[in-house]
Each structure stands twice: as C-alpha cells, then as structure tokens.
Predicted model as a PDB file, atoms N, CA, C, CB and O in Angstrom, pLDDT in the B-factor column:
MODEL        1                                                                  
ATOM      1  N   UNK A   1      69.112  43.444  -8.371  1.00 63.00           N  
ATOM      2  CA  UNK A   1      70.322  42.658  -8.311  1.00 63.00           C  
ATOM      3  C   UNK A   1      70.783  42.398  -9.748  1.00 63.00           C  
ATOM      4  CB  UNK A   1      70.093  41.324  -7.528  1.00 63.00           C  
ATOM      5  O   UNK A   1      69.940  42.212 -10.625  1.00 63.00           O  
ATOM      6  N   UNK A   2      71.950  42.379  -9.990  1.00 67.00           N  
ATOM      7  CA  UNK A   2      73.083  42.379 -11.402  1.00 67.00           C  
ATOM      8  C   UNK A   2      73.714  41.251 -11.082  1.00 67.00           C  
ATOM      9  CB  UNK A   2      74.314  43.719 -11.633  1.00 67.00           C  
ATOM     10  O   UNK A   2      74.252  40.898 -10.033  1.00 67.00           O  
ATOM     11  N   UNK A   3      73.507  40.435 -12.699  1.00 74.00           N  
ATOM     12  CA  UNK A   3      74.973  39.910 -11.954  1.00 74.00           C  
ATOM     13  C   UNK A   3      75.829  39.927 -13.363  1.00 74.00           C  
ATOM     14  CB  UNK A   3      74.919  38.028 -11.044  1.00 74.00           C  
ATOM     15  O   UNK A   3      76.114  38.972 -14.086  1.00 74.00           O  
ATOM     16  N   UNK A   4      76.149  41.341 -13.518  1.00 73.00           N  
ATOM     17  CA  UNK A   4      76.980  42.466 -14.423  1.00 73.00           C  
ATOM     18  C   UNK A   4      78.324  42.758 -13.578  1.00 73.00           C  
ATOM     19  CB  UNK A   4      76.018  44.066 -14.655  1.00 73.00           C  
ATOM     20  O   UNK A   4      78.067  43.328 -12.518  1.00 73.00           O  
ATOM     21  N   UNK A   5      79.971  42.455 -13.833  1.00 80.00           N  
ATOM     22  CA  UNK A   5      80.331  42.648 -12.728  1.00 80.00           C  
ATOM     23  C   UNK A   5      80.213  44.504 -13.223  1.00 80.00           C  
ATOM     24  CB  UNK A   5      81.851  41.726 -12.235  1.00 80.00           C  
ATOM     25  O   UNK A   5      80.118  45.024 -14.335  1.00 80.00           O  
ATOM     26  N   UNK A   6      80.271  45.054 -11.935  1.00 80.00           N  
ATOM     27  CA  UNK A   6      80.488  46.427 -11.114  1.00 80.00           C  
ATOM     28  C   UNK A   6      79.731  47.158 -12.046  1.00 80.00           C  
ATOM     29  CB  UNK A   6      82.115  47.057 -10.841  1.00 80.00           C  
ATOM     30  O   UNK A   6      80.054  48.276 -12.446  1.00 80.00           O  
ATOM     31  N   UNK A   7      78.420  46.353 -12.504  1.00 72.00           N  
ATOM     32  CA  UNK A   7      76.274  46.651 -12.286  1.00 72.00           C  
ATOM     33  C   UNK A   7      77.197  47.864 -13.542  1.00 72.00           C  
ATOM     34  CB  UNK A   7      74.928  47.618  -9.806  1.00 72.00           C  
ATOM     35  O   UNK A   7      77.649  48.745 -12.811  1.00 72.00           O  
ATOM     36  N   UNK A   8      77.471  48.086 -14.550  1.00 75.00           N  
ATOM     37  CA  UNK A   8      77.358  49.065 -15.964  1.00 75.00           C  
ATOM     38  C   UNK A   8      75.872  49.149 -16.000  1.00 75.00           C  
ATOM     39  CB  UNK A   8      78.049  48.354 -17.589  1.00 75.00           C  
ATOM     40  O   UNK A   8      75.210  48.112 -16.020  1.00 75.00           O  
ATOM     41  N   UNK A   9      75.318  50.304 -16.010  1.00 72.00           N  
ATOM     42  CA  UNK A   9      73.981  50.667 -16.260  1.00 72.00           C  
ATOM     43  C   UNK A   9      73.402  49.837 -17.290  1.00 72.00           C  
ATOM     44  CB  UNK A   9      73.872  52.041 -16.614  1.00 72.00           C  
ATOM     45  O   UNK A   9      72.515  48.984 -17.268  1.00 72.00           O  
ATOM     46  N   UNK A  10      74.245  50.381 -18.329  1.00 71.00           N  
ATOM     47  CA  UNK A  10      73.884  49.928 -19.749  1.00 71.00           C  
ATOM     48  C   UNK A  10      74.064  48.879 -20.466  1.00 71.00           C  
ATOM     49  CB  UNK A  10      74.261  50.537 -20.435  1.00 71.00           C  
ATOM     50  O   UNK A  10      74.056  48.791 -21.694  1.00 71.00           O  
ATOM     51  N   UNK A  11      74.298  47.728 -19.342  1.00 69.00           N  
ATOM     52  CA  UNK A  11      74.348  46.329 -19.329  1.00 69.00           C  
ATOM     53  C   UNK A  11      73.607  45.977 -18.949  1.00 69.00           C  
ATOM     54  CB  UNK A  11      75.083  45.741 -18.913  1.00 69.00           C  
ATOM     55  O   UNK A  11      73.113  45.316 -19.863  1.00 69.00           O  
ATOM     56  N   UNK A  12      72.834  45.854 -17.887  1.00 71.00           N  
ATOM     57  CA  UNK A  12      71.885  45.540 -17.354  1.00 71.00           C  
ATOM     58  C   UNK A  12      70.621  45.346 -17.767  1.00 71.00           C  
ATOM     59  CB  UNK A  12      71.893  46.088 -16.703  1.00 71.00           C  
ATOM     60  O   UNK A  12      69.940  46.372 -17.781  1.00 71.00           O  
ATOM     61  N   UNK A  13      69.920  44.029 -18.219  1.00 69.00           N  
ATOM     62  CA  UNK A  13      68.893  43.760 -18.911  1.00 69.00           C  
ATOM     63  C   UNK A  13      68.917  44.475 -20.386  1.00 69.00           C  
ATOM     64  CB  UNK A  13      67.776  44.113 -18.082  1.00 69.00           C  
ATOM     65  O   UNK A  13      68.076  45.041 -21.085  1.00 69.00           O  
ATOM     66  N   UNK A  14      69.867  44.259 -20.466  1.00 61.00           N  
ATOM     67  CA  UNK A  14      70.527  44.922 -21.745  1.00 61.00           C  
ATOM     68  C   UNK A  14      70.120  46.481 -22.140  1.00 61.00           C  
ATOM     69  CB  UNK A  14      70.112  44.000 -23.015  1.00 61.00           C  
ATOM     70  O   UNK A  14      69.733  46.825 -23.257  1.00 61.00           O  
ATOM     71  N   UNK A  15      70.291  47.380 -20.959  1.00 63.00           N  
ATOM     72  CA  UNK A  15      69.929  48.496 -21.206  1.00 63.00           C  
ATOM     73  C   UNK A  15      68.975  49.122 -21.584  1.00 63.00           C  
ATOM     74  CB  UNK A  15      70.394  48.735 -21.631  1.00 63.00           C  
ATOM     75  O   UNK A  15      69.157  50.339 -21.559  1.00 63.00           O  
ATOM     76  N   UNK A  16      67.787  48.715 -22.013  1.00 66.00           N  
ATOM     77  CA  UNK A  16      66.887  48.948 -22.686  1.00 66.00           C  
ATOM     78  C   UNK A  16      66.336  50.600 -22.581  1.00 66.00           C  
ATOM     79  CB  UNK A  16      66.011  47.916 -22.334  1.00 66.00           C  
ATOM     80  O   UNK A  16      65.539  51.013 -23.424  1.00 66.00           O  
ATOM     81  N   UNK A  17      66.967  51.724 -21.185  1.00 69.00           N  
ATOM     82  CA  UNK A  17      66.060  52.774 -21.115  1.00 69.00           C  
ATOM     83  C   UNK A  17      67.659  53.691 -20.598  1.00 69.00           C  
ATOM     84  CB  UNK A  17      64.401  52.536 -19.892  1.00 69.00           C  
ATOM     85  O   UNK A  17      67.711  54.455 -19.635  1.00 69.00           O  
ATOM     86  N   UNK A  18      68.714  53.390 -21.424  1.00 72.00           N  
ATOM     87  CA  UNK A  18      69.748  53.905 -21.486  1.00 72.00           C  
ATOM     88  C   UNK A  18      70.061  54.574 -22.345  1.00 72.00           C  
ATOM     89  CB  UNK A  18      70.400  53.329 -21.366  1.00 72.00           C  
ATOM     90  O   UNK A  18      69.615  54.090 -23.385  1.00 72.00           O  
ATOM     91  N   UNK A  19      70.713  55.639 -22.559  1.00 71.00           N  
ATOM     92  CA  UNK A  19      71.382  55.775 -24.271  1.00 71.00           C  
ATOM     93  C   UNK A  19      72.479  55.003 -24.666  1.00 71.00           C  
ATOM     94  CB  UNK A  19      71.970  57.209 -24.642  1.00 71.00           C  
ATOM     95  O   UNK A  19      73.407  54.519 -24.018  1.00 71.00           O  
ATOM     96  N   UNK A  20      72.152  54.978 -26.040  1.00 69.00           N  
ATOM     97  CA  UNK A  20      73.220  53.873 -26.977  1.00 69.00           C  
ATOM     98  C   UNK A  20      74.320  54.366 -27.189  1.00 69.00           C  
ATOM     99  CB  UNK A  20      72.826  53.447 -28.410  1.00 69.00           C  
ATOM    100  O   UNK A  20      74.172  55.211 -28.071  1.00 69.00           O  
ATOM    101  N   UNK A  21      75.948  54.277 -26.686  1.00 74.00           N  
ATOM    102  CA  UNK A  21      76.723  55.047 -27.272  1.00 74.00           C  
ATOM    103  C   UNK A  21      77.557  54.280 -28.110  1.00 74.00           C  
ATOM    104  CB  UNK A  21      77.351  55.806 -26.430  1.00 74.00           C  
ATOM    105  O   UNK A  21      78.724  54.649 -28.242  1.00 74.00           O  
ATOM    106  N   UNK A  22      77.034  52.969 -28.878  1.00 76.00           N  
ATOM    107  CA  UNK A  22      77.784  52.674 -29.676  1.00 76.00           C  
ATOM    108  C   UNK A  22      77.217  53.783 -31.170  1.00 76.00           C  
ATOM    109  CB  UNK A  22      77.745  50.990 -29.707  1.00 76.00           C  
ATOM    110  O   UNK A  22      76.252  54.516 -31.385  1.00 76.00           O  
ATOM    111  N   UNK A  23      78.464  53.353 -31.942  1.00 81.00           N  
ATOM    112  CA  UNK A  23      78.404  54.009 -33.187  1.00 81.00           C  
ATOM    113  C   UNK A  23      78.355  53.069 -34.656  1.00 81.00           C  
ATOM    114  CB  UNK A  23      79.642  54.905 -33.151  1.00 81.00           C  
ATOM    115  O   UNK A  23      78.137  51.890 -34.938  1.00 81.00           O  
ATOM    116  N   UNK A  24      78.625  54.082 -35.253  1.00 85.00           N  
ATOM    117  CA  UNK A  24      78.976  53.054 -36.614  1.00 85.00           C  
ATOM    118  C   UNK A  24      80.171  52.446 -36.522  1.00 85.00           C  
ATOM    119  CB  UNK A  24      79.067  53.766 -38.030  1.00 85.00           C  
ATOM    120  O   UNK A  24      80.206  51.371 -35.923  1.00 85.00           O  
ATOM    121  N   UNK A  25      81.058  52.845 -36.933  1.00 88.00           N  
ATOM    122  CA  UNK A  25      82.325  52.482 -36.809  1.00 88.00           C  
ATOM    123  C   UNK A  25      82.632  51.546 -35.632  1.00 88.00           C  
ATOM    124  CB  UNK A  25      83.061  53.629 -36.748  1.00 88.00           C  
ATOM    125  O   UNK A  25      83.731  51.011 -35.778  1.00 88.00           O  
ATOM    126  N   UNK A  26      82.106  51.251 -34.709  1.00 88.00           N  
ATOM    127  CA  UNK A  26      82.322  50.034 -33.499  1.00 88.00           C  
ATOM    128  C   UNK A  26      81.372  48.930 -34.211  1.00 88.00           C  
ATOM    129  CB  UNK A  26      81.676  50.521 -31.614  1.00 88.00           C  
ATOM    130  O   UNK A  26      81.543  47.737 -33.964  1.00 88.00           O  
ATOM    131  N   UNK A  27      80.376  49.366 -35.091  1.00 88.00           N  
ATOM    132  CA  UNK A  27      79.679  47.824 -36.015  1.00 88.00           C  
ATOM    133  C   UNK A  27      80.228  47.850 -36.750  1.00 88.00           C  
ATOM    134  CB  UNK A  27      78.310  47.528 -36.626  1.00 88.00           C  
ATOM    135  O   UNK A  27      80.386  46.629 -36.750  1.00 88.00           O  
ATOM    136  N   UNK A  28      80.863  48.197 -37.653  1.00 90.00           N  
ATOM    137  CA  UNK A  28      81.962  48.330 -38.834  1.00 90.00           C  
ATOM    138  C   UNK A  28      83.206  47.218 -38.117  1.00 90.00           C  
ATOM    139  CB  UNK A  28      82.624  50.323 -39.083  1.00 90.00           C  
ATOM    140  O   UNK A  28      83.949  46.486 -38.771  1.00 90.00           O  
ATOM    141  N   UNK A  29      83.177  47.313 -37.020  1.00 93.00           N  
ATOM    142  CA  UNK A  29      84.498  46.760 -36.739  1.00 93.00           C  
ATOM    143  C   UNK A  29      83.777  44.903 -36.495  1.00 93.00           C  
ATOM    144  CB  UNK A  29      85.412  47.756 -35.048  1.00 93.00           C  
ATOM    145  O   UNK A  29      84.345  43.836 -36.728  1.00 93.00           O  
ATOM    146  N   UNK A  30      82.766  45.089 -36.108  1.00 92.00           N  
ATOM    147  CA  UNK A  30      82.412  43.507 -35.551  1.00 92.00           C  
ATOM    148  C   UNK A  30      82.275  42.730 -37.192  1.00 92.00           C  
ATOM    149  CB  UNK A  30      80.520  43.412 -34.382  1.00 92.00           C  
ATOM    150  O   UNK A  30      82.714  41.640 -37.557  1.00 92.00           O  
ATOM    151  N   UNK A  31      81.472  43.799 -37.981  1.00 93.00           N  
ATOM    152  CA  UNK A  31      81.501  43.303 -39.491  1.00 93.00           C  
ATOM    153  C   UNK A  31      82.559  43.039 -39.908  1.00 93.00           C  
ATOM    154  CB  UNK A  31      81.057  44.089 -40.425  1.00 93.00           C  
ATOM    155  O   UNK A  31      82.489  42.113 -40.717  1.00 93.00           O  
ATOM    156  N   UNK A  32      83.930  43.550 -39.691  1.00 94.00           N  
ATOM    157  CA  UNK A  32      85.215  43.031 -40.438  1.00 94.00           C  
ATOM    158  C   UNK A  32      85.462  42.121 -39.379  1.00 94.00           C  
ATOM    159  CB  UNK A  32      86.528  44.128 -40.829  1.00 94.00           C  
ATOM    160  O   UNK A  32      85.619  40.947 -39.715  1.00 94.00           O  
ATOM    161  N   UNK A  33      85.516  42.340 -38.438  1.00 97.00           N  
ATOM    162  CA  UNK A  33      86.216  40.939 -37.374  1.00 97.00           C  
ATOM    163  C   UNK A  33      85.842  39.471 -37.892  1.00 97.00           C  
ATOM    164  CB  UNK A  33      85.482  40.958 -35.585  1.00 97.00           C  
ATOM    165  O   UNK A  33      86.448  38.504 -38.354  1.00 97.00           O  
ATOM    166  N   UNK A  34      84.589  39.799 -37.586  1.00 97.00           N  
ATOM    167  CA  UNK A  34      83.817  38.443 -38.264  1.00 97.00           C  
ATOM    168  C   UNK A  34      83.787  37.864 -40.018  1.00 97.00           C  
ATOM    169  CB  UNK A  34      82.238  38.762 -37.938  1.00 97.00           C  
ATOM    170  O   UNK A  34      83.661  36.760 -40.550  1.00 97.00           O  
ATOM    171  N   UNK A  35      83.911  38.794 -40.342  1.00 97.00           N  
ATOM    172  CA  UNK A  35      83.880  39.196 -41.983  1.00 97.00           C  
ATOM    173  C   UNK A  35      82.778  38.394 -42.446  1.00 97.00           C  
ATOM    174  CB  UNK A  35      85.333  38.813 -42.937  1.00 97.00           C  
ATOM    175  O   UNK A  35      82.699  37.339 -43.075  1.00 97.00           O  
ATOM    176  N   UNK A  36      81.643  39.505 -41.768  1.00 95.00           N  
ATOM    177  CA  UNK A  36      80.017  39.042 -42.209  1.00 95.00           C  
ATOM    178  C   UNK A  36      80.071  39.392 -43.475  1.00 95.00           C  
ATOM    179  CB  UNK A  36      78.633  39.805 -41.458  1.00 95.00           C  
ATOM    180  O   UNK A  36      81.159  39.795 -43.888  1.00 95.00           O  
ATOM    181  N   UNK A  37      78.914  39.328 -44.412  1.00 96.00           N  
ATOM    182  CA  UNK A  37      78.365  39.286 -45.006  1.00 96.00           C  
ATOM    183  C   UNK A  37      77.321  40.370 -45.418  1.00 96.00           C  
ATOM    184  CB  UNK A  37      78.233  38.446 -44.747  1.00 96.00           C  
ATOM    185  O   UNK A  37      76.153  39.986 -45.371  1.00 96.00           O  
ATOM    186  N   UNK A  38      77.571  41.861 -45.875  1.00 94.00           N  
ATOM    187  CA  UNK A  38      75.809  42.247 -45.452  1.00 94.00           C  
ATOM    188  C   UNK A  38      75.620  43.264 -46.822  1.00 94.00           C  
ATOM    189  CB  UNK A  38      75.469  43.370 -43.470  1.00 94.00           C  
ATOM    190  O   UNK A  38      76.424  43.863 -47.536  1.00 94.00           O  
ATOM    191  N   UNK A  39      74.033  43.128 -46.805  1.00 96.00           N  
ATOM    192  CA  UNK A  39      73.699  43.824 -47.756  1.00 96.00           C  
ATOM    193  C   UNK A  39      73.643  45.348 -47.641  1.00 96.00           C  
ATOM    194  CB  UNK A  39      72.648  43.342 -48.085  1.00 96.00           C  
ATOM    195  O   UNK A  39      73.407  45.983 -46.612  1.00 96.00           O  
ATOM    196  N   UNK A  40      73.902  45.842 -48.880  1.00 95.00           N  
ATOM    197  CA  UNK A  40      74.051  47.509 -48.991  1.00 95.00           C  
ATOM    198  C   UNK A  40      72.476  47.768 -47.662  1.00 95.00           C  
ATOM    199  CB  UNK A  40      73.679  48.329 -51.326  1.00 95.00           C  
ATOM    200  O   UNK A  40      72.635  48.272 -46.550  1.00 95.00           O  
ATOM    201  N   UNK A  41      71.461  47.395 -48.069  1.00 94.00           N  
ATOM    202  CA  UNK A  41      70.526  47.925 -47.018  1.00 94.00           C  
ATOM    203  C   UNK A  41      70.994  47.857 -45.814  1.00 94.00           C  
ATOM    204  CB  UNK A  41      69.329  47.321 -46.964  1.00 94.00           C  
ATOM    205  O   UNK A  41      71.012  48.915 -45.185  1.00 94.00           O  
ATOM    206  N   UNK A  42      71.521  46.572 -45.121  1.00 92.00           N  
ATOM    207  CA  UNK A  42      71.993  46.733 -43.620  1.00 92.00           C  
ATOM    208  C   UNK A  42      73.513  47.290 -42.972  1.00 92.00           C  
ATOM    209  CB  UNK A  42      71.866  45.372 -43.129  1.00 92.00           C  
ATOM    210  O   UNK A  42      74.025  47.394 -41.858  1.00 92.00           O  
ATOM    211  N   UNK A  43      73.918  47.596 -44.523  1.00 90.00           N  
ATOM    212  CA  UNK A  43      75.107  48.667 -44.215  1.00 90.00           C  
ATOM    213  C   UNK A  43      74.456  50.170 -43.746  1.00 90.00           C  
ATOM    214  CB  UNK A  43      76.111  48.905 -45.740  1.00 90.00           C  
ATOM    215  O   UNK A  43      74.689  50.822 -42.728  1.00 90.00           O  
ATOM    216  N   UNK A  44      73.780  50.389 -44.599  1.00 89.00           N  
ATOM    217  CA  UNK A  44      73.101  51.508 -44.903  1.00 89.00           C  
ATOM    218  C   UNK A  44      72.175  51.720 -43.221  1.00 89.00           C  
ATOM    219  CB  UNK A  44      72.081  51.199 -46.504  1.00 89.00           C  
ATOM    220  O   UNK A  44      72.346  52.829 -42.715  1.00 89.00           O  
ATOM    221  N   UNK A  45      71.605  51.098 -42.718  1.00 87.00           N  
ATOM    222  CA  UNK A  45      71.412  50.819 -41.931  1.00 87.00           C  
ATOM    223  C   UNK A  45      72.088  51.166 -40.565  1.00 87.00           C  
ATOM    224  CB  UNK A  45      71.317  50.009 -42.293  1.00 87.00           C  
ATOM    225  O   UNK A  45      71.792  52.079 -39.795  1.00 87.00           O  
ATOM    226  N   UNK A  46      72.897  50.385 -40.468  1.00 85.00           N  
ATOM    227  CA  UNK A  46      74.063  50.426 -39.706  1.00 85.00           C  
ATOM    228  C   UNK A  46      74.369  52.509 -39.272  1.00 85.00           C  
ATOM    229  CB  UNK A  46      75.476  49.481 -40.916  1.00 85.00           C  
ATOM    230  O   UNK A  46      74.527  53.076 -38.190  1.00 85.00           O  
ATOM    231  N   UNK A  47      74.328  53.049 -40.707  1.00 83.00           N  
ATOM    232  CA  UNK A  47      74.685  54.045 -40.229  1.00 83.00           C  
ATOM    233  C   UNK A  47      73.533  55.443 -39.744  1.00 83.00           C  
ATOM    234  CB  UNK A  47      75.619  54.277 -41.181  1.00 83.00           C  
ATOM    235  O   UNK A  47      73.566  56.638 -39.451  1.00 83.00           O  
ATOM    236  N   UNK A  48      72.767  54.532 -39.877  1.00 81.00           N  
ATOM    237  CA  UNK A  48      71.395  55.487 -38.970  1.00 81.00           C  
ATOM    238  C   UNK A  48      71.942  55.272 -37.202  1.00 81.00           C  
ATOM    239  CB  UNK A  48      69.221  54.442 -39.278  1.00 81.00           C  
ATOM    240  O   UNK A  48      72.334  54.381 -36.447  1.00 81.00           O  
ATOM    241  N   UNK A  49      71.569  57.145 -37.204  1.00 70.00           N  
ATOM    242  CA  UNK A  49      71.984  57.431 -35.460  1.00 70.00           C  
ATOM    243  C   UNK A  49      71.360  56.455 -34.980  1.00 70.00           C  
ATOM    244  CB  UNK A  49      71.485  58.870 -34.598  1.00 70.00           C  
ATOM    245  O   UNK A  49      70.621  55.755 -35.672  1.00 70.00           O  
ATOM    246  N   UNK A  50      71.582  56.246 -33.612  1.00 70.00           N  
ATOM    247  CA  UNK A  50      70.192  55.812 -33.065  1.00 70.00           C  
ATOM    248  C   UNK A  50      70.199  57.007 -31.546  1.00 70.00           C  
ATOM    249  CB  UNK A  50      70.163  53.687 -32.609  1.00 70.00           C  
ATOM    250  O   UNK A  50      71.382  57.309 -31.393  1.00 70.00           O  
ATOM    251  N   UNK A  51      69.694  57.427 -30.911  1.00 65.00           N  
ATOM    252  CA  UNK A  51      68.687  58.042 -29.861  1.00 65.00           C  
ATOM    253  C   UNK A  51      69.965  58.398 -28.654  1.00 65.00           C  
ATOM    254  CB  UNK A  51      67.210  56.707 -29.251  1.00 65.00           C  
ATOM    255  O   UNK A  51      70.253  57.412 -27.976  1.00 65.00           O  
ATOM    256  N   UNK A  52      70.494  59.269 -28.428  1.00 69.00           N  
ATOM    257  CA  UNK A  52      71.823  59.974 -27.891  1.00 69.00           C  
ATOM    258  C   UNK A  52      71.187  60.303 -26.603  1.00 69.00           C  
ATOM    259  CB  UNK A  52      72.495  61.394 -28.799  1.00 69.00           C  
ATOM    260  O   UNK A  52      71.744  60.010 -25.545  1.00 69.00           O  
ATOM    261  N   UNK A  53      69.872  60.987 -26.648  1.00 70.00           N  
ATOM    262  CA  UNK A  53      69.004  61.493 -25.637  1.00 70.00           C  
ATOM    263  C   UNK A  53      67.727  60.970 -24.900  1.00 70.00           C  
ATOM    264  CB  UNK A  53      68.675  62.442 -26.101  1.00 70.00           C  
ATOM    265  O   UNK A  53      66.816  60.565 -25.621  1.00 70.00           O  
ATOM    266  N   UNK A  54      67.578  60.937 -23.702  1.00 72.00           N  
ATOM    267  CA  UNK A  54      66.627  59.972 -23.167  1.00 72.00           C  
ATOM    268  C   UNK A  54      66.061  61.112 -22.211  1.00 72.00           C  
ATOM    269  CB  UNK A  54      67.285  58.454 -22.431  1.00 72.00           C  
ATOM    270  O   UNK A  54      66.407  60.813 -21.068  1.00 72.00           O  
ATOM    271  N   UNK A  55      65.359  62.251 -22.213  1.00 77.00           N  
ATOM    272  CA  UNK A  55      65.016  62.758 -21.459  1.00 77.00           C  
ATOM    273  C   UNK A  55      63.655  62.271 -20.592  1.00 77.00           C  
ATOM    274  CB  UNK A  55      65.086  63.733 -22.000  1.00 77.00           C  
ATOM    275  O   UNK A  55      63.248  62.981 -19.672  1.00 77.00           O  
ATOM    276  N   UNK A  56      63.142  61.312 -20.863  1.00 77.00           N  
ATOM    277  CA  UNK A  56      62.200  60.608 -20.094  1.00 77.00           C  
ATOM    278  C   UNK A  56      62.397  59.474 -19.621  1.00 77.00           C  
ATOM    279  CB  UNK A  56      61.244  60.472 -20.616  1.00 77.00           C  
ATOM    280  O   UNK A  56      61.507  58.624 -19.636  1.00 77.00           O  
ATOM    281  N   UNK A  57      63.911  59.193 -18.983  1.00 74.00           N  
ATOM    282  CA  UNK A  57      64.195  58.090 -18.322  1.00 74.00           C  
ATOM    283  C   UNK A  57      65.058  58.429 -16.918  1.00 74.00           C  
ATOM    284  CB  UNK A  57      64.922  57.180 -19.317  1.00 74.00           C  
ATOM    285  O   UNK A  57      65.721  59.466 -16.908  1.00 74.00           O  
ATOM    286  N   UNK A  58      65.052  57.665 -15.877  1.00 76.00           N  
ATOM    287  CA  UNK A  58      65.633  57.907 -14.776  1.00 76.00           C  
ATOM    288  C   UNK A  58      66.256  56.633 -14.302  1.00 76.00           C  
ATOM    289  CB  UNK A  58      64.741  58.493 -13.888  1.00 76.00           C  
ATOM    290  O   UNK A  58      65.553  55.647 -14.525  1.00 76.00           O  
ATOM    291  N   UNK A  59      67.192  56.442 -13.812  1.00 73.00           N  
ATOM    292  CA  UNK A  59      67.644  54.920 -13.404  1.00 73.00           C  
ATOM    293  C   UNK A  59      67.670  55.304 -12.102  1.00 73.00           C  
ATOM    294  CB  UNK A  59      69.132  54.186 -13.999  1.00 73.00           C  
ATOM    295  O   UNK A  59      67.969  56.491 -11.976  1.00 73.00           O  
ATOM    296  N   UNK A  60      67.429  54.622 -10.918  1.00 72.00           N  
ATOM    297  CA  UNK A  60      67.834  54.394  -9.777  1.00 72.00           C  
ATOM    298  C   UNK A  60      68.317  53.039  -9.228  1.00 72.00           C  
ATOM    299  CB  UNK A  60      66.976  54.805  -9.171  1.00 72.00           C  
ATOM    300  O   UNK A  60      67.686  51.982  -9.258  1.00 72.00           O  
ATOM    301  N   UNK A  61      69.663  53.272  -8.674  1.00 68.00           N  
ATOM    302  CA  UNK A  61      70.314  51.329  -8.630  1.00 68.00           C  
ATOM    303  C   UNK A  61      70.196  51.493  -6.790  1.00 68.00           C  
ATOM    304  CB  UNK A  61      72.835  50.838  -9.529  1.00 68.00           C  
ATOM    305  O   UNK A  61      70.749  52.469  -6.282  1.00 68.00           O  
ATOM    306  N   UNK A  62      69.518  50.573  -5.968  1.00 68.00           N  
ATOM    307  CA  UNK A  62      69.705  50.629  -4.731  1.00 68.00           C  
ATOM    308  C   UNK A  62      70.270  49.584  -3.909  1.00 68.00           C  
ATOM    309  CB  UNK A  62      68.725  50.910  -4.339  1.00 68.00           C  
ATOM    310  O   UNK A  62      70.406  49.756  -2.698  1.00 68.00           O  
TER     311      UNK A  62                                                      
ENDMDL                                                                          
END                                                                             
C-alpha cells in the first residue's frame, strides 16, 4: 500500500531499488532556486553519474 498519489514506482519508500533519473542539471536547478551555498567538492560531486541500470532488481506492485 502507497500513499503516493497514482503509487510512481520511484516514489515509493523513496525508491531505493529503482533507477535514478535525476541528473545534474535538475540539482543545479534546486542549488540556484534555493541559492545554497556549496563547496567546489559537492559541486563536483553533484556531477558524478549515479547508476542508470539495475539489472538485479524487479518491482512487483499488487
């Protein structure tokens, strides 16, 4: 049970065994919205992929 409206996979318990399709540029944007603060390391950061492919995961929603 969700209570996500219309259950997004990748919402759900915050996704944890989903792929990530945010990017850089969608944290780039929360950093100017907000107009954080961040150091060259967690910029730098920021632009490491993270994991596109999950071939050892299966979701089933029933």
């Amino acid at each position: 049970m969700s209570d996500i409206i219309d259950d997004p996979i990748d919402m759900i318990a915050s996704g944890p065994t989903i792929i990530d399709k945010s990017n850089y540029e969608d944290a780039l944007k929360i950093v100017n919205k907000y107009k954080l603060v961040l150091s060259d390391k967690a910029l730098e950061h920021l632009k490491m992929l993270t994991v596109k492919i999950l071939n050892n995961s299966k979701v089933i929603l029933g």
